[in-house]
Residue frames as qw, qx, qy, qz and C-alpha x, y, z in Angstrom:
[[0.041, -0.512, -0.831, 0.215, 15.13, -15.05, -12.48],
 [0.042, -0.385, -0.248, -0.888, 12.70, -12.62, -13.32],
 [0.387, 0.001, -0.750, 0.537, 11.15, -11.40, -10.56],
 [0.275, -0.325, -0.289, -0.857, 7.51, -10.66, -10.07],
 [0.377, -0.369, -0.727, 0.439, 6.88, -11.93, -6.29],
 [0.274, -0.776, -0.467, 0.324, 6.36, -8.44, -5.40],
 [0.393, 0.765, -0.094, 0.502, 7.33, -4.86, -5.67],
 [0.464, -0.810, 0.355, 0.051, 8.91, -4.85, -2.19],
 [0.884, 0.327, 0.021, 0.333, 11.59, -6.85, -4.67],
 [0.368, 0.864, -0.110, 0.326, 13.36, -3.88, -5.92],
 [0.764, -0.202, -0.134, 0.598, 16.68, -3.22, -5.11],
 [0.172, -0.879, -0.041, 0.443, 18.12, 0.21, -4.38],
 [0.650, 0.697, -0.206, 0.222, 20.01, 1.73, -8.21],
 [0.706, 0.140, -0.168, 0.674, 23.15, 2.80, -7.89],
 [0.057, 0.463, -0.010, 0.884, 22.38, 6.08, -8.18],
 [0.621, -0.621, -0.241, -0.412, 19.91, 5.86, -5.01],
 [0.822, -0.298, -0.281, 0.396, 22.70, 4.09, -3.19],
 [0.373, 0.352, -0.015, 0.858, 25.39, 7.22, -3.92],
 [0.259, -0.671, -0.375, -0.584, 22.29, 9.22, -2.47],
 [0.835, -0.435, -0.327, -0.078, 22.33, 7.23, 0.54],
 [0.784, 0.113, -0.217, 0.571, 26.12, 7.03, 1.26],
 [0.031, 0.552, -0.122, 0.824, 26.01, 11.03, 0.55],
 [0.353, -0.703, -0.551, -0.279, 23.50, 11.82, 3.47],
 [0.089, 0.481, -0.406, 0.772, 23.86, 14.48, 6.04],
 [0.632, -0.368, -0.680, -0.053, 22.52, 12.86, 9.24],
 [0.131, -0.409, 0.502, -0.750, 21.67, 13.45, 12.83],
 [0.147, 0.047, 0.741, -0.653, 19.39, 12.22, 15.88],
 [0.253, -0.418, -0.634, -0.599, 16.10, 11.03, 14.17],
 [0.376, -0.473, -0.740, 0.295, 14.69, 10.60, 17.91],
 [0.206, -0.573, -0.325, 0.723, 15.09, 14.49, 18.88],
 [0.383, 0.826, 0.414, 0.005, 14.04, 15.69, 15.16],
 [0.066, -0.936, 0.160, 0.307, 17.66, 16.19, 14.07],
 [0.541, 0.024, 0.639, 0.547, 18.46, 14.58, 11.02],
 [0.283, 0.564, 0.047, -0.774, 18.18, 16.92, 8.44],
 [0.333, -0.029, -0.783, -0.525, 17.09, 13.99, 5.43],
 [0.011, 0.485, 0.857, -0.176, 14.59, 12.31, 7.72],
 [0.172, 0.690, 0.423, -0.562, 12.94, 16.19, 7.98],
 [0.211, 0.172, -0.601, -0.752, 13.64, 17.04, 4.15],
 [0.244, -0.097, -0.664, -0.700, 11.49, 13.76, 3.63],
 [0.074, 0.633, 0.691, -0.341, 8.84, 14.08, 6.12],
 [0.125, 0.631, 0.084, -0.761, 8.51, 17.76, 4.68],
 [0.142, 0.294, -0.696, -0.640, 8.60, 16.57, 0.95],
 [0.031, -0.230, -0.953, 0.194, 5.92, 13.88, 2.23],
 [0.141, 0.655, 0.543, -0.506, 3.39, 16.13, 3.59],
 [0.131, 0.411, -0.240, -0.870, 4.09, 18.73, 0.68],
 [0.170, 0.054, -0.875, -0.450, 3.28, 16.04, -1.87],
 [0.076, -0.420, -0.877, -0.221, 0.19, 14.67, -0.07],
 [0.063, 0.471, 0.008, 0.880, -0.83, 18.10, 1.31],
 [0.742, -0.352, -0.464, 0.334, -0.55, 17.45, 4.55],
 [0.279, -0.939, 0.195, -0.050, 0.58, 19.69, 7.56],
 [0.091, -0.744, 0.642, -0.159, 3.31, 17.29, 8.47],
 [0.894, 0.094, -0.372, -0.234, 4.34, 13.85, 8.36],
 [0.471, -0.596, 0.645, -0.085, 6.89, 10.99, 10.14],
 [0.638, 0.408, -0.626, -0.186, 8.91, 8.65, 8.84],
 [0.694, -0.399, 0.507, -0.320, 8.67, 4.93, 10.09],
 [0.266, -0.479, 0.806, 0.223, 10.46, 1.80, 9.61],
 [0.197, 0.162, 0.946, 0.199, 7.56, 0.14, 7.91],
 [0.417, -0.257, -0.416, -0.766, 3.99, 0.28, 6.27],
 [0.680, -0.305, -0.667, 0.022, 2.73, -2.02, 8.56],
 [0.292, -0.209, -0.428, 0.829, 4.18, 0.30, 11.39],
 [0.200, -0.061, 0.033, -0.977, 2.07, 3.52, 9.78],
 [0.534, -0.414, -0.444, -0.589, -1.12, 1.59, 10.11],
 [0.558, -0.437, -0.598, 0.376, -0.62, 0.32, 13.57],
 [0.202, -0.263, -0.442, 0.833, 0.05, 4.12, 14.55],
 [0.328, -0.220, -0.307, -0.866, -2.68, 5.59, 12.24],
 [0.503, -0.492, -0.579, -0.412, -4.85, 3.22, 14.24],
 [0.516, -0.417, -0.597, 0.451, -3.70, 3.70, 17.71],
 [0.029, 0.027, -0.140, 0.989, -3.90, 7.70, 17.39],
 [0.140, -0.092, -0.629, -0.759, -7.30, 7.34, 16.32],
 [0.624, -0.403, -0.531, -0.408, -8.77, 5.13, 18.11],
 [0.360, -0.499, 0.606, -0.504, -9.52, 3.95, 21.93],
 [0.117, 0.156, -0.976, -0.097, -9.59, 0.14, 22.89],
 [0.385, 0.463, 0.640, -0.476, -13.15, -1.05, 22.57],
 [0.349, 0.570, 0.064, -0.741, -13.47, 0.91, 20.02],
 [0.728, 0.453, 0.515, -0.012, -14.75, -0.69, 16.43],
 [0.072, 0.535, -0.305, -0.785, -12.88, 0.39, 12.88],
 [0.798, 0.422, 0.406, -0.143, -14.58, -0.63, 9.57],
 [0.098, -0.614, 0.651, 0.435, -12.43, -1.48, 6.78],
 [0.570, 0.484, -0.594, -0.295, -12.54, -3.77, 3.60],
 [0.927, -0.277, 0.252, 0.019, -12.72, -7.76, 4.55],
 [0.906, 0.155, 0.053, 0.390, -9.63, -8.32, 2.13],
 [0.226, 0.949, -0.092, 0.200, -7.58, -5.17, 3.08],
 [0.635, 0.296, -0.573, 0.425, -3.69, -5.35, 4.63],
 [0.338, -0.426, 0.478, -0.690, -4.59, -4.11, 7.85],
 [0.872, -0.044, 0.206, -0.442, -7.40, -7.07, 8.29],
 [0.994, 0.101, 0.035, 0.006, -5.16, -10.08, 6.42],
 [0.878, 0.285, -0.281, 0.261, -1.69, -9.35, 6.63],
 [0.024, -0.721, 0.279, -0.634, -0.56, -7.50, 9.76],
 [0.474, -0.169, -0.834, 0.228, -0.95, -10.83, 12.09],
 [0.354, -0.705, -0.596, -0.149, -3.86, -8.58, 14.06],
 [0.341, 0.026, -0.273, 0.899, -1.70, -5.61, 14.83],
 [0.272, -0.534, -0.106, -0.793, -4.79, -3.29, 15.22],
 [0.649, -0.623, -0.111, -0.423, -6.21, -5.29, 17.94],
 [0.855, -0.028, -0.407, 0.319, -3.21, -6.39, 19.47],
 [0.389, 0.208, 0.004, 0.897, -1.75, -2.83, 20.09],
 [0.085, -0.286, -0.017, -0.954, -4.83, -0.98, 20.03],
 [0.214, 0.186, 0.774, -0.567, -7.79, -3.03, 21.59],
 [0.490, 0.301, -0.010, -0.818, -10.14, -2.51, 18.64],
 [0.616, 0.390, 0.669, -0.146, -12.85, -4.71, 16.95],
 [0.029, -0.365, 0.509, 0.779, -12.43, -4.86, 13.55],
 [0.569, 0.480, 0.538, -0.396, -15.79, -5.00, 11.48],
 [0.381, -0.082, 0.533, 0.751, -15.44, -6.07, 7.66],
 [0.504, 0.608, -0.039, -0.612, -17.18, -4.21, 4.86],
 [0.579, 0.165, 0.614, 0.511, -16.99, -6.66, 1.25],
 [0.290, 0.742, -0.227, -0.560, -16.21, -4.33, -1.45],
 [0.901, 0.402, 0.111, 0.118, -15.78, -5.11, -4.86],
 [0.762, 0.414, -0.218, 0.447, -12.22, -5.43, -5.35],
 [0.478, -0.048, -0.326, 0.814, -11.79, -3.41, -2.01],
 [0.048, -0.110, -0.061, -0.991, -13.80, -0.74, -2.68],
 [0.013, 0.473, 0.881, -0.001, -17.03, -0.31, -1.11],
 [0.034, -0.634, -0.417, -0.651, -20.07, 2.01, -1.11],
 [0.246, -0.401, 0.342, -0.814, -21.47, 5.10, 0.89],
 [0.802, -0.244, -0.114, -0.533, -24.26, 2.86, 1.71],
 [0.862, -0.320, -0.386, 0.075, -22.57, -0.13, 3.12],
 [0.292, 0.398, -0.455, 0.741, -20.93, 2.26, 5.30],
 [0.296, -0.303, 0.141, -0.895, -24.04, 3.47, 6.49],
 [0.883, -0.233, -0.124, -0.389, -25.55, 0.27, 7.52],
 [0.809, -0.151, -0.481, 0.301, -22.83, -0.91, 9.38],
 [0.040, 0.236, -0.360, 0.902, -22.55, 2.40, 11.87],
 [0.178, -0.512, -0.820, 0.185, -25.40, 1.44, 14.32],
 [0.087, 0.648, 0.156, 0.740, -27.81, 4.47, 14.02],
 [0.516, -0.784, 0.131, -0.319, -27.92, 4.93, 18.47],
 [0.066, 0.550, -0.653, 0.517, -25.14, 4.56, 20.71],
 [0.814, -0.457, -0.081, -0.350, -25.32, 1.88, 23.32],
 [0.538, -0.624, 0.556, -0.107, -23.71, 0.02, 25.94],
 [0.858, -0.053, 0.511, -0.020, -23.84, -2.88, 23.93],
 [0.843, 0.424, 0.156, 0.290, -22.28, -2.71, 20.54],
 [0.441, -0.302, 0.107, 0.838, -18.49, -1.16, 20.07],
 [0.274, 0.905, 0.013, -0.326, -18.60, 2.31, 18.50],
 [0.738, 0.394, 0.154, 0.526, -17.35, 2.43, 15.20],
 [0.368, -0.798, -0.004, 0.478, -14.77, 5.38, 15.17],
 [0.007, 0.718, -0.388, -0.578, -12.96, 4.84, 12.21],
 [0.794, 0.454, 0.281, -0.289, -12.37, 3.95, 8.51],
 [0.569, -0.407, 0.634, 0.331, -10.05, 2.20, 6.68],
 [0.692, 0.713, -0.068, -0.094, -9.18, 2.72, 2.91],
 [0.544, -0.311, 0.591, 0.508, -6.56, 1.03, 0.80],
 [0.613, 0.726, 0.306, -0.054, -5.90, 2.59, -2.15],
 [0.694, 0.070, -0.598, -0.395, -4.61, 0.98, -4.67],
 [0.880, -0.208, 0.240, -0.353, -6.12, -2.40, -3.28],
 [0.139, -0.348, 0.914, 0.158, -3.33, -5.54, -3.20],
 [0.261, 0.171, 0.943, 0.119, -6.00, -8.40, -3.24],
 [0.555, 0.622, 0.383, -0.399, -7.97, -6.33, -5.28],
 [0.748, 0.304, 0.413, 0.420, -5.89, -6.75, -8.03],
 [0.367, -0.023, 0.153, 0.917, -3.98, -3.50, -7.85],
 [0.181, 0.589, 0.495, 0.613, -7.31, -1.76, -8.19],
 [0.168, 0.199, 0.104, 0.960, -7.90, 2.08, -8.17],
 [0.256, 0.641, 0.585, -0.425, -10.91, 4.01, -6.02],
 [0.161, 0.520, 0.282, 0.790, -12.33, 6.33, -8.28],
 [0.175, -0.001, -0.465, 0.868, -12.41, 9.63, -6.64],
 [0.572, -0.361, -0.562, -0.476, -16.33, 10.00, -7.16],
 [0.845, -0.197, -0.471, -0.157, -16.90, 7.44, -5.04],
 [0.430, 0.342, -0.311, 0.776, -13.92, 8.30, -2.86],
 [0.043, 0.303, -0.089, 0.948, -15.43, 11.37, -1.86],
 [0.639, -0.418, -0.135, -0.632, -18.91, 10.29, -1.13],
 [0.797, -0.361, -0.479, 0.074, -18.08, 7.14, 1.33],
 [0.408, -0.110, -0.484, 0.766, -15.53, 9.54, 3.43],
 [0.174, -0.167, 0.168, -0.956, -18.45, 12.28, 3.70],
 [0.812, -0.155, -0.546, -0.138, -20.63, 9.40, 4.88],
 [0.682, -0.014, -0.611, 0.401, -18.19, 8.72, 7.35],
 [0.227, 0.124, -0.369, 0.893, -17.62, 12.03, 8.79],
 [0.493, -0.400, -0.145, -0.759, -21.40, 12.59, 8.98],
 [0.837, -0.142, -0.523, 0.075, -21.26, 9.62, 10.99],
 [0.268, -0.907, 0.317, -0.062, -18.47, 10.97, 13.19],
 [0.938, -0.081, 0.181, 0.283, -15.64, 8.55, 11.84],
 [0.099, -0.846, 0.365, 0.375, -12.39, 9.81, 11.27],
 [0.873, 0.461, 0.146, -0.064, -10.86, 8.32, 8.34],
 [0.542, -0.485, 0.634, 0.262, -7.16, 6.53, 7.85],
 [0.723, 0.574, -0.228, -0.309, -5.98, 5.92, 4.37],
 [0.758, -0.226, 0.581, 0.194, -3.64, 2.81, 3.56],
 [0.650, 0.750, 0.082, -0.089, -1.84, 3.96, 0.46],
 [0.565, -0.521, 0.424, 0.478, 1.47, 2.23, 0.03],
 [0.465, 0.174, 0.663, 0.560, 0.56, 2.11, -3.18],
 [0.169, 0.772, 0.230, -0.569, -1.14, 5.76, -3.47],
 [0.079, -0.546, 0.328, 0.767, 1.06, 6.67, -6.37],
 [0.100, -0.004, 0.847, 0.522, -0.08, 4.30, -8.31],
 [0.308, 0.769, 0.533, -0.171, -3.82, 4.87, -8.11],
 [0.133, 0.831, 0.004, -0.540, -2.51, 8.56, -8.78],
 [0.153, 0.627, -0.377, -0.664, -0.76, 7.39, -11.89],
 [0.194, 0.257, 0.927, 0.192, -3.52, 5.20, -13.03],
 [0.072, 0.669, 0.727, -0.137, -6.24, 7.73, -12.61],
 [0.275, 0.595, 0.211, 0.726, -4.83, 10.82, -13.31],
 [0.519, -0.765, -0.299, -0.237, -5.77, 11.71, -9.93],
 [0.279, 0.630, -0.527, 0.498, -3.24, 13.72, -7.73],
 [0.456, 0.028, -0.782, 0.424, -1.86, 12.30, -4.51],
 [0.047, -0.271, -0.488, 0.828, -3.22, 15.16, -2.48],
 [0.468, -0.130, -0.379, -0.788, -6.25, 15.24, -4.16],
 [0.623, -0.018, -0.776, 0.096, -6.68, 11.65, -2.68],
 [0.393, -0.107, -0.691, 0.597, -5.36, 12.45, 0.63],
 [0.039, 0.117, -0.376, 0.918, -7.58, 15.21, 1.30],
 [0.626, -0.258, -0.453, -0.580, -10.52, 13.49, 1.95],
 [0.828, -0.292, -0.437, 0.195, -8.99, 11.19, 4.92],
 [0.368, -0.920, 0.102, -0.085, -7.36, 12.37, 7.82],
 [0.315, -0.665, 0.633, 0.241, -4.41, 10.18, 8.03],
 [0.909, 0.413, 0.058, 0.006, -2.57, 8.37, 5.38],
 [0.498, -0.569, 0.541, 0.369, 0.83, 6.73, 4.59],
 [0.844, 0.468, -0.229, -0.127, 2.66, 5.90, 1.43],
 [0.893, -0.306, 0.253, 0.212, 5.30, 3.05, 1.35],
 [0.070, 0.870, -0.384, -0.302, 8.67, 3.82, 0.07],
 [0.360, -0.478, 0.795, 0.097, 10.00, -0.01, -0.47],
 [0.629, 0.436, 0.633, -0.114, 7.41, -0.94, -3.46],
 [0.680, 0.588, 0.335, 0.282, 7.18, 0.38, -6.35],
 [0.023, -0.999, -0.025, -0.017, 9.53, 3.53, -5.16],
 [0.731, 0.441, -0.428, 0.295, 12.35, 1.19, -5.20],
 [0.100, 0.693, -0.558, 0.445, 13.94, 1.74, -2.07],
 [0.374, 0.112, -0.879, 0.272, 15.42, -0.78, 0.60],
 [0.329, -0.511, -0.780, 0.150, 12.76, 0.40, 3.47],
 [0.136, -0.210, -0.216, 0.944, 10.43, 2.83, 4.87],
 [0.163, -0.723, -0.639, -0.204, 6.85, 4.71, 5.20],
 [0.125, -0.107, -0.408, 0.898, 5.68, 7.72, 6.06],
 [0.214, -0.544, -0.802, 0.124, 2.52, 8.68, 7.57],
 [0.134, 0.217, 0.012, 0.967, 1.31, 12.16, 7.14],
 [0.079, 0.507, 0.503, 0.696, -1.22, 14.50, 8.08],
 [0.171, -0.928, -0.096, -0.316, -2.44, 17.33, 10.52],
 [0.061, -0.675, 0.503, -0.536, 0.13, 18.90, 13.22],
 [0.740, -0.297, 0.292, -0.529, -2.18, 17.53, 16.01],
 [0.978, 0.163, -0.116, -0.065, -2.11, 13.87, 14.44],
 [0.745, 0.422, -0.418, 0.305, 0.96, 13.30, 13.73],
 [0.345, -0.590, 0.498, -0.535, 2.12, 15.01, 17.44],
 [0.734, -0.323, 0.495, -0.334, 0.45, 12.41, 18.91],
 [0.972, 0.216, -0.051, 0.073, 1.29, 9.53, 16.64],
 [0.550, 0.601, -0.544, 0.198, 4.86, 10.50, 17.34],
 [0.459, -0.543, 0.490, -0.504, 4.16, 8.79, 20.76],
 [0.872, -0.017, 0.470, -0.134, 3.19, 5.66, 19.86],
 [0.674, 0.691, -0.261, 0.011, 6.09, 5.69, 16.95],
 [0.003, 0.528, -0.777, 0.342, 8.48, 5.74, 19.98],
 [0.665, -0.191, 0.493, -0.527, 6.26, 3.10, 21.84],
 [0.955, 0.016, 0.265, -0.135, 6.29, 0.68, 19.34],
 [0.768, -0.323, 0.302, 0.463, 9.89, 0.56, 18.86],
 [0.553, 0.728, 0.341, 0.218, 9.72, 2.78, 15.52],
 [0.154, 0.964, -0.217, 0.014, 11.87, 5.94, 16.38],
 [0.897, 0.241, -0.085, 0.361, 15.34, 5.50, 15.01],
 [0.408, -0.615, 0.165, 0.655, 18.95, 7.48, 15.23],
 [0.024, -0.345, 0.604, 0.719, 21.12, 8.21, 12.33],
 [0.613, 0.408, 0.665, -0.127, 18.17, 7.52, 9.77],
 [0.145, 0.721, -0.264, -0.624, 19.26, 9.76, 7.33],
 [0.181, -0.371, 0.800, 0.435, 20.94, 6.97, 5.59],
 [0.287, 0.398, 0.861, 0.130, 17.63, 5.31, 4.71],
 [0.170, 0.736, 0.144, -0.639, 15.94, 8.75, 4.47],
 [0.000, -0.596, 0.397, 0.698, 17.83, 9.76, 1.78],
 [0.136, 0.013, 0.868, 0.478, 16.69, 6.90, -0.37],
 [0.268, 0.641, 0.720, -0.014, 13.24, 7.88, -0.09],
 [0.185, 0.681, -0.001, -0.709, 14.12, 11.64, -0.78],
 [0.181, -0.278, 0.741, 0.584, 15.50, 10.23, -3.95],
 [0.132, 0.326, 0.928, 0.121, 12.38, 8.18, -5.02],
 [0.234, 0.750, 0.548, -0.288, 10.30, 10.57, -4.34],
 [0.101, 0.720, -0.306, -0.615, 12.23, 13.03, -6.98],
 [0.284, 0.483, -0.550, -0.620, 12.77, 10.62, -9.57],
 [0.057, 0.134, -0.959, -0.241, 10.35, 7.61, -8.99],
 [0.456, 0.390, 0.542, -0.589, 6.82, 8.69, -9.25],
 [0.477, 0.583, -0.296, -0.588, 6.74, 9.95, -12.66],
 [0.335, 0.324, -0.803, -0.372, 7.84, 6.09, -13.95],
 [0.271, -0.129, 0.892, -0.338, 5.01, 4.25, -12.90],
 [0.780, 0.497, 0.030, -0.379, 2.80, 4.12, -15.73],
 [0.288, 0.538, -0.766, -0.201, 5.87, 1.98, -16.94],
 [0.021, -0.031, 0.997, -0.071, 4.81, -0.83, -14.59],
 [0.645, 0.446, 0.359, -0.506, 1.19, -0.35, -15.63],
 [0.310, 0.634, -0.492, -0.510, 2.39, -0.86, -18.78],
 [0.264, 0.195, -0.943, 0.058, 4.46, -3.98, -18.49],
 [0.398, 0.241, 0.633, -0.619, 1.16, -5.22, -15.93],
 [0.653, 0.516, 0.079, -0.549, -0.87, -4.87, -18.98],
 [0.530, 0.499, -0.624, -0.283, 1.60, -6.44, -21.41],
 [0.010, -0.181, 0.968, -0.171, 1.80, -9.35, -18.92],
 [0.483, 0.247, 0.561, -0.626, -1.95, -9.84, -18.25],
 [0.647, 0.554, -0.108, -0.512, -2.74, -9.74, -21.86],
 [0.186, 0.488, -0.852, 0.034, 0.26, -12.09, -22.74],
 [0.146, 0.060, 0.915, -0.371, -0.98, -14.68, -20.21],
 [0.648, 0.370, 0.334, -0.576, -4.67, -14.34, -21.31],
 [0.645, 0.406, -0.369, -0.532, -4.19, -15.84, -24.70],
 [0.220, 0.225, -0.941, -0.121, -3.60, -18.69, -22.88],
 [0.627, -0.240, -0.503, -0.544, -6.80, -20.93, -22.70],
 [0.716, -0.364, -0.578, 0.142, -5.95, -22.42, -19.30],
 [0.145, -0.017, -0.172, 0.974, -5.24, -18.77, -17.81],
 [0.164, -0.715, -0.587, -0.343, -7.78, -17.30, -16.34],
 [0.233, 0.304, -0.257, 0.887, -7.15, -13.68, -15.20],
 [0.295, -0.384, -0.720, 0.497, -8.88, -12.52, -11.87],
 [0.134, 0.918, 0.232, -0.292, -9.39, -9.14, -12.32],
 [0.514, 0.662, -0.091, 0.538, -7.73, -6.54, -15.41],
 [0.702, -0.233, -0.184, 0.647, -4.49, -4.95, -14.83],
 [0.028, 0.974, 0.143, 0.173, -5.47, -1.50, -13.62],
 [0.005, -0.873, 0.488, -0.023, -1.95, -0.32, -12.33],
 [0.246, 0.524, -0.814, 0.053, 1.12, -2.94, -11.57],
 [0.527, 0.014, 0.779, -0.340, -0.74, -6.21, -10.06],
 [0.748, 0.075, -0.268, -0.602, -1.99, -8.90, -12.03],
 [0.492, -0.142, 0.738, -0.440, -3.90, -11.67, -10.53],
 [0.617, 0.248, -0.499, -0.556, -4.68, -14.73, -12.07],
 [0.689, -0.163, 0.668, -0.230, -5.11, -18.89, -11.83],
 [0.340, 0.414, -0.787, -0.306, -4.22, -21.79, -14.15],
 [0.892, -0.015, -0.195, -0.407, -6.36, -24.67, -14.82],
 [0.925, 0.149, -0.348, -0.035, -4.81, -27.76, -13.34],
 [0.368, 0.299, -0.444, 0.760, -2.40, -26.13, -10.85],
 [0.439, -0.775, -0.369, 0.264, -3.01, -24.98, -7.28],
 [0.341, 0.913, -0.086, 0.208, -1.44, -21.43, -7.02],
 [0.561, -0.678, 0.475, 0.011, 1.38, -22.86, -4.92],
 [0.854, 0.110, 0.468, 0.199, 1.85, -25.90, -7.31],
 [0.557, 0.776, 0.258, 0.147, 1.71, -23.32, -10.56],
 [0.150, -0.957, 0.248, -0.004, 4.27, -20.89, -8.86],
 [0.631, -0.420, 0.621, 0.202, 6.84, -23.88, -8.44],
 [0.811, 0.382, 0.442, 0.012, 6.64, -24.43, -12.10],
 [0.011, 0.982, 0.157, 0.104, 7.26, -21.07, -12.87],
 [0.409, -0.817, 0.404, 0.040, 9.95, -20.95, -10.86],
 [0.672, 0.008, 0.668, 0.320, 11.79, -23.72, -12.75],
 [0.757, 0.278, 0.325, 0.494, 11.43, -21.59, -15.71],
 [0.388, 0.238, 0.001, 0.890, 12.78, -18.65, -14.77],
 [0.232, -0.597, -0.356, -0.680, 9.61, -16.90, -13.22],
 [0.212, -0.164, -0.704, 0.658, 9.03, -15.96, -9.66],
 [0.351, -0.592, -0.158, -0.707, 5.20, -15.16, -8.99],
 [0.078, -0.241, 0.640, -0.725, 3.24, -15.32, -5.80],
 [0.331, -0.481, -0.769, -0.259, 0.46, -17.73, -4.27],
 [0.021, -0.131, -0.467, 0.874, -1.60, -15.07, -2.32],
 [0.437, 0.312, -0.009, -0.843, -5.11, -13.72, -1.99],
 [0.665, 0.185, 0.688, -0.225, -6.28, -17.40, -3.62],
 [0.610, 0.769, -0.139, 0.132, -4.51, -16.57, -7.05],
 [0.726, -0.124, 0.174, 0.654, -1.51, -16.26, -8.25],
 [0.033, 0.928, 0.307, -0.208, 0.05, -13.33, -8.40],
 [0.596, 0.635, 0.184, 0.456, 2.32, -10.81, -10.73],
 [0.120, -0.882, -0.236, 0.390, 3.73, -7.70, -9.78],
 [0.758, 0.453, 0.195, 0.426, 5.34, -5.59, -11.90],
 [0.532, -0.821, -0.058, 0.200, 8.39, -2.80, -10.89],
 [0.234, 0.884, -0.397, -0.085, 11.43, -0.95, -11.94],
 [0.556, -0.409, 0.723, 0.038, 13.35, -3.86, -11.15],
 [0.551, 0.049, 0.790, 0.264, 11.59, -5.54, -14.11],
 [0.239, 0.319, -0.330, -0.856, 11.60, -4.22, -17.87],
 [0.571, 0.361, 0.135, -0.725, 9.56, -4.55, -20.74],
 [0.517, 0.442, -0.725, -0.102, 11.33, -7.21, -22.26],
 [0.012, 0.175, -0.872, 0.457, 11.67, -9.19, -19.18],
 [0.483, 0.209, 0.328, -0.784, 7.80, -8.71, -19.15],
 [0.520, 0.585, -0.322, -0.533, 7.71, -10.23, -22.10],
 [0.237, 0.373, -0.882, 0.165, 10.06, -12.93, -21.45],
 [0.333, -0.072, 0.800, -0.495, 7.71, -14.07, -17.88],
 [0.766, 0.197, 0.168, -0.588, 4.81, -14.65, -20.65],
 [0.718, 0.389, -0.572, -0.080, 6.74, -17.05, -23.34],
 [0.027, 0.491, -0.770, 0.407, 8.27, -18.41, -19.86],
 [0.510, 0.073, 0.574, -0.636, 4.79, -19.28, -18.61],
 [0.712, 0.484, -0.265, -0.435, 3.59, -20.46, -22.16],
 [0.495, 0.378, -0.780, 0.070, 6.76, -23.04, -21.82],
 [0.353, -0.030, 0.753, -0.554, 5.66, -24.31, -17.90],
 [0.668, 0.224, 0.440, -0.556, 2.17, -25.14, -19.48],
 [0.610, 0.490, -0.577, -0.233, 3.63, -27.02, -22.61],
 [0.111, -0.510, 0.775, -0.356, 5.20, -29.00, -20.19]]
């Protein structure tokens, strides 16, 4: 099966596993495992950050990025199709008490201006105070796509004129950063807090971490313990993100690659119709005559595993799967629609 459901796919190499085994562990809870603090400290270096924490999930670093942030009542604005808003079963407002207010961006991405007209311009009793802002970047149900930093820059200095504080959602940071050319911590310093995910395209079995000031992160290591997040011996998983991060950033223009070679592949068919282009390792599409649930079972019968999500079907592409294999999922998909 070739396997393009997702990049949380991936399996841990060998050599990541050896990594693992090796680790030198301790007490994650009392801040004495000495891989968990390698890669919180490799974390923050990378996104230049003060300091960071590792947590059992992505989905965990946005629930604490939003509970440090915010107070209950309080309002955060954020993309209508972003993972916090559609795939987190309403962890912000379960956890934190907040009102979540959407913004439509194209593909995710929206503009200084429709910040600025959804921040009421006077305080009152009656409407929640926005407080904070919510970026994903790269964008899932935007079709993998990339802010440009531009554009970046001008909707988080927007915010802050506002007084919003400003939470990045970047499990998939690296890849903007090796789609755009744009550096991780170039990115990050524009937002106060941000996470990247370690169990996508970094290959490893699980894990996030959530960086950025002293202060922050202090207090977010309260509500890490609170929502069940601080661990013991963690080293063992640690160790798989130290790995990744040493020798699985640099190969992600491969699955842009293969993303591109699939997208393009699939376009020359006439009942394909591709959602949006394949700017880093996502491609999103739909097939005449198929629901994307129907089209996926087809697929799957010859040898293909996508995803119905996001009202497409969907692609991903990941160390798990080569260029050949990439290659293979189009002639695979070509044979389903012969059919």
């Amino acid at each position: 099966m070739i396997n393009l459901f997702s990049d949380t796919q991936t399996k841990p190499t060998p050599e990541m596993r050896a990594a693992m085994a090796a680790a030198d562990v301790g007490d994650e809870q009392l801040a004495e495992d000495p891989t968990v603090n390698r890669l919180q400290d490799m974390t923050a270096q990378l996104l230049g950050k003060e300091a960071a924490i590792f947590l059992p999930s992505g989905a965990m670093c946005n629930l604490v990025g939003v509970k440090t942030h915010t107070q209950p009542g309080d309002m955060i604005l954020a993309d209508r199709r972003c993972h916090i808003m559609r795939a987190e079963c309403g962890g912000a407002a379960i956890f934190s008490g907040v009102m979540l207010d959407p913004l439509d961006g194209e593909r995710g991405i929206f503009t200084p201006e429709q910040v600025r007209a959804a921040i009421p311009p006077v305080k009152t009793v009656y409407h929640p105070h926005p407080t904070l802002l919510c970026i994903e970047n790269t964008h899932n149900y935007g079709g993998g796509s990339v802010w440009p930093i531009e554009q970046l820059r001008d909707v988080c200095t927007t915010a802050r004129e506002r007084g919003l504080a400003i939470h990045m959602d970047g499990a998939r940071l690296f890849n903007a950063s090796a789609a755009s050319g744009v550096t991780a911590s170039e990115y990050a310093s524009h937002v106060d807090s941000v996470w990247i995910d370690l169990s996508k395209g970094l290959g490893c079995p699980v894990g996030a971490v959530i960086a950025g000031t002293s202060d922050f992160i202090g207090r977010a290591r309260r509500w890490k313990h609170a929502f069940g997040g601080a661990m013991r011996q963690a080293g063992i998983i640690a160790a798989a993100g130290v790995y990744a991060l040493q020798h699985n950033i640099n190969r992600l223009k491969d699955d842009h690659a293969n993303a591109r070679l699939l997208a393009e592949g699939l376009s020359q068919s006439p009942r394909v119709r591709l959602l949006y282009p394949a700017d880093t390792n996502i491609v999103f599409f739909n097939v005449s005559g198929f629901t994307p649930a129907a089209f996926c079972e087809r697929a799957a019968a010859q040898g293909v595993r996508f995803s119905a999500v996001g009202g497409g079907i969907r692609g991903v592409t990941h160390l798990d799967v080569s260029r050949e294999e990439s290659a293979a999922a189009v002639e695979s998909v070509m044979k389903a629609l012969s059919e």
